[in-house]
Backbone as CSV, one residue per row, in Angstrom:
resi,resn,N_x,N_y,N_z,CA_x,CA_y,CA_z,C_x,C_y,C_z
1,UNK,0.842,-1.164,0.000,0.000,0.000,0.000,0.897,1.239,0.000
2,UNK,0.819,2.214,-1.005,1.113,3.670,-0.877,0.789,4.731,0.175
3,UNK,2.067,5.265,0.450,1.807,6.125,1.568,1.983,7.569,1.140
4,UNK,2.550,7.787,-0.065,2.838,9.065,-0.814,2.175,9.020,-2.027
5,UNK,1.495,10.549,-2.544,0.710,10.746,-3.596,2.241,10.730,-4.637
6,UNK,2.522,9.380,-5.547,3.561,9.500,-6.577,3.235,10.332,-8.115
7,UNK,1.674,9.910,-8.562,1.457,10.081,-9.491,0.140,9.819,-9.692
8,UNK,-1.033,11.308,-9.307,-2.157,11.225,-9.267,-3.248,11.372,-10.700
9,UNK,-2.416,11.381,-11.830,-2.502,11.002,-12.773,-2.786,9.856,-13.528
10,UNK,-2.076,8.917,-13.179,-1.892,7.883,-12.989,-2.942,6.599,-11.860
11,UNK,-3.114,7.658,-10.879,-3.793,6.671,-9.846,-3.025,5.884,-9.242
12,UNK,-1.876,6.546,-9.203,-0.564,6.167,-8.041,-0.686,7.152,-6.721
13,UNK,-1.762,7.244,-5.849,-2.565,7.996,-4.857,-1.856,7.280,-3.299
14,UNK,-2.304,8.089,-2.158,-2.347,7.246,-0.989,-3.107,6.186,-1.016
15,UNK,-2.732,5.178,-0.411,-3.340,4.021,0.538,-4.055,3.136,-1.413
16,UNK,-3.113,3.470,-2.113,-3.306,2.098,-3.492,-2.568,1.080,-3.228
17,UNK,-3.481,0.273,-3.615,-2.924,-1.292,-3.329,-2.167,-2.189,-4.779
18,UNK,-0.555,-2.649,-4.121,0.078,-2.988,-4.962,0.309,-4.247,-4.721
19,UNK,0.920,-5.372,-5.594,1.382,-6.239,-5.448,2.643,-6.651,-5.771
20,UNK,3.700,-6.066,-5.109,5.353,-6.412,-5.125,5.709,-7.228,-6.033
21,UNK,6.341,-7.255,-7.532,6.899,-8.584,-7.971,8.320,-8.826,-8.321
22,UNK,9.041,-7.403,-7.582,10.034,-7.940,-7.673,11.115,-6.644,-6.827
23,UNK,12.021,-6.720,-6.326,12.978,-5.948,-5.630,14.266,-5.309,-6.715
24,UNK,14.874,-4.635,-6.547,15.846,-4.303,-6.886,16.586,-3.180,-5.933
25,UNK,17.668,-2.822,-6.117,18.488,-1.698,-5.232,17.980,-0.958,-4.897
26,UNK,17.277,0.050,-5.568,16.683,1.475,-5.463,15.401,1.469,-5.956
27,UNK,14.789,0.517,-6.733,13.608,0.038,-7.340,12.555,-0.746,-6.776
28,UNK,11.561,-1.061,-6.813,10.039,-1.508,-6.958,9.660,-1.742,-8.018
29,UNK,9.293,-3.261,-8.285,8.496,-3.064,-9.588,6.949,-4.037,-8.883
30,UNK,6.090,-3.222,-9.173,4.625,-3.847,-8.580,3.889,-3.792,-9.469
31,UNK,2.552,-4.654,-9.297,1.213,-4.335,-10.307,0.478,-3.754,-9.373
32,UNK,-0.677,-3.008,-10.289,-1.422,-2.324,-9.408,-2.627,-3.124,-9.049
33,UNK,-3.313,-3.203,-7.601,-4.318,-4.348,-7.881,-5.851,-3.300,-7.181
34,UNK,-5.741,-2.051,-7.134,-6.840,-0.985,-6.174,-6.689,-0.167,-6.561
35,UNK,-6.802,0.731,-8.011,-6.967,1.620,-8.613,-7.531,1.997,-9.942
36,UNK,-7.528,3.217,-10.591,-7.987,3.085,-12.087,-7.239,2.382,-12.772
37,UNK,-6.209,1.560,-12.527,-5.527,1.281,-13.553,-4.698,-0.249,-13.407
38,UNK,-5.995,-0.872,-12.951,-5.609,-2.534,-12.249,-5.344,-3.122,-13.294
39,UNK,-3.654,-3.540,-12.747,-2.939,-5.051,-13.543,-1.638,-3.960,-14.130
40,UNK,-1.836,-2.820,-14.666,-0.585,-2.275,-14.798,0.596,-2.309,-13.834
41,UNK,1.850,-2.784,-14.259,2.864,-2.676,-13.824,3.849,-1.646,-14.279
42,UNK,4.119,-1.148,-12.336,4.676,0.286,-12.210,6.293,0.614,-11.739
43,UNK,7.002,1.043,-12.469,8.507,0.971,-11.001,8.276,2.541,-9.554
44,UNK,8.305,1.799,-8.746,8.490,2.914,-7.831,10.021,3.042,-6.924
45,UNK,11.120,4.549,-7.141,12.019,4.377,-6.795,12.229,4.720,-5.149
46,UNK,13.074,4.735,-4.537,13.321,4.591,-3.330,13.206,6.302,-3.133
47,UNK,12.880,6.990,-1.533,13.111,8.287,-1.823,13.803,8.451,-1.018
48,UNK,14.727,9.812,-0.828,15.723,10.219,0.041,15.320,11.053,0.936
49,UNK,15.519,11.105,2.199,14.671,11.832,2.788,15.713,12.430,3.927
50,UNK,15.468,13.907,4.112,16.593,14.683,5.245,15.467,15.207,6.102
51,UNK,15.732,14.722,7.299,14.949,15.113,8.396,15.322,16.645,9.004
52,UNK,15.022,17.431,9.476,15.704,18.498,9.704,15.183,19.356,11.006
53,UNK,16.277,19.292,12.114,16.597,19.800,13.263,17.029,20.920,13.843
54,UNK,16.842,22.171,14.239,17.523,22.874,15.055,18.468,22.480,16.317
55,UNK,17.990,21.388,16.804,19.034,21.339,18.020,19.915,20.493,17.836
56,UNK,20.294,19.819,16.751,21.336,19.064,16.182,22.487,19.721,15.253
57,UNK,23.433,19.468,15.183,24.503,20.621,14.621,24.609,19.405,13.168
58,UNK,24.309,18.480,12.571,24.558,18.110,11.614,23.582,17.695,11.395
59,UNK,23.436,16.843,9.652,22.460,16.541,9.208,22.450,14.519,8.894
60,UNK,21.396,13.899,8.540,21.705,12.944,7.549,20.774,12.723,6.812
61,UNK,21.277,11.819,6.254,19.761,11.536,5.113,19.593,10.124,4.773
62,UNK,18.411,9.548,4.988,18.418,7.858,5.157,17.359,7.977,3.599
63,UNK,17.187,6.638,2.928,15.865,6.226,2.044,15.330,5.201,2.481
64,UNK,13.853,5.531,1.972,12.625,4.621,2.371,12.223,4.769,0.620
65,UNK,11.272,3.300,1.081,10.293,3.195,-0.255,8.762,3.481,0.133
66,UNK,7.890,4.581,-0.171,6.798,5.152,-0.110,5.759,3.525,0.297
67,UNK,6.063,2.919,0.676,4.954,1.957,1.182,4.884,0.886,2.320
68,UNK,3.965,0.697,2.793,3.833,-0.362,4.077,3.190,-1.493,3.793
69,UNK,3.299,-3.078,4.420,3.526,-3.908,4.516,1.611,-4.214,4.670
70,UNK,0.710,-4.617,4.041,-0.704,-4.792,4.376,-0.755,-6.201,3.832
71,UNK,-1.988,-6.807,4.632,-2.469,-8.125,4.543,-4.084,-7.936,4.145
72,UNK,-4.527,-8.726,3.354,-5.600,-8.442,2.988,-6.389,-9.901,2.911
73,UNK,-8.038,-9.912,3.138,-8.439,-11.416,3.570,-10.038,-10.797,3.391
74,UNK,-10.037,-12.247,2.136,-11.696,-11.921,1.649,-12.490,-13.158,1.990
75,UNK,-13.568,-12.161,2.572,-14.814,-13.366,3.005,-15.438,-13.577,1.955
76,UNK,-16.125,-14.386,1.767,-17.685,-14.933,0.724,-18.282,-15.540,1.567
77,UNK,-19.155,-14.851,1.835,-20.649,-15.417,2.644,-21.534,-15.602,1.617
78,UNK,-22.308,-16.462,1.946,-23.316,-17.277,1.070,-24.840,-17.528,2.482
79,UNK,-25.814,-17.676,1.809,-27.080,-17.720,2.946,-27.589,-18.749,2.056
80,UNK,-27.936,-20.385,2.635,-28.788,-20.845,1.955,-29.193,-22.295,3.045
């Protein structure tokens, strides 16, 4: 699931649901499976991110990949 608006054009929005198919260094490559544009496969790159402090005399800068880890679980109820 997306936690950053990448590409609202696209329907690369918050909280879209992807399906990981493969890793690389700095890369993501997923399909999309909760948006306008289900089954397309997308690369999403890693972002760099500088946190920034006044009471610290230096800086750093770590990367994350714009998404979190979700589990998803479908019922089918039936009445008969």
């Amino acid at each position: 699931m997306l936690l950053r608006n990448i590409d609202q054009s696209f329907g690369l929005c918050h909280d879209t649901g992807l399906v990981v198919t493969q890793l690389v260094n700095h890369v993501l490559e997923a399909k999309v499976i909760s948006s306008i544009n289900i089954g397309e496969k997308i690369f999403i790159p890693s972002l760099s991110l500088t946190p920034f402090d006044h009471r610290i005399s230096f800086q750093f800068q770590y990367k994350q990949f714009p998404m979190v880890i979700s589990f998803v679980m479908k019922i089918n109820k039936s009445q008969g």
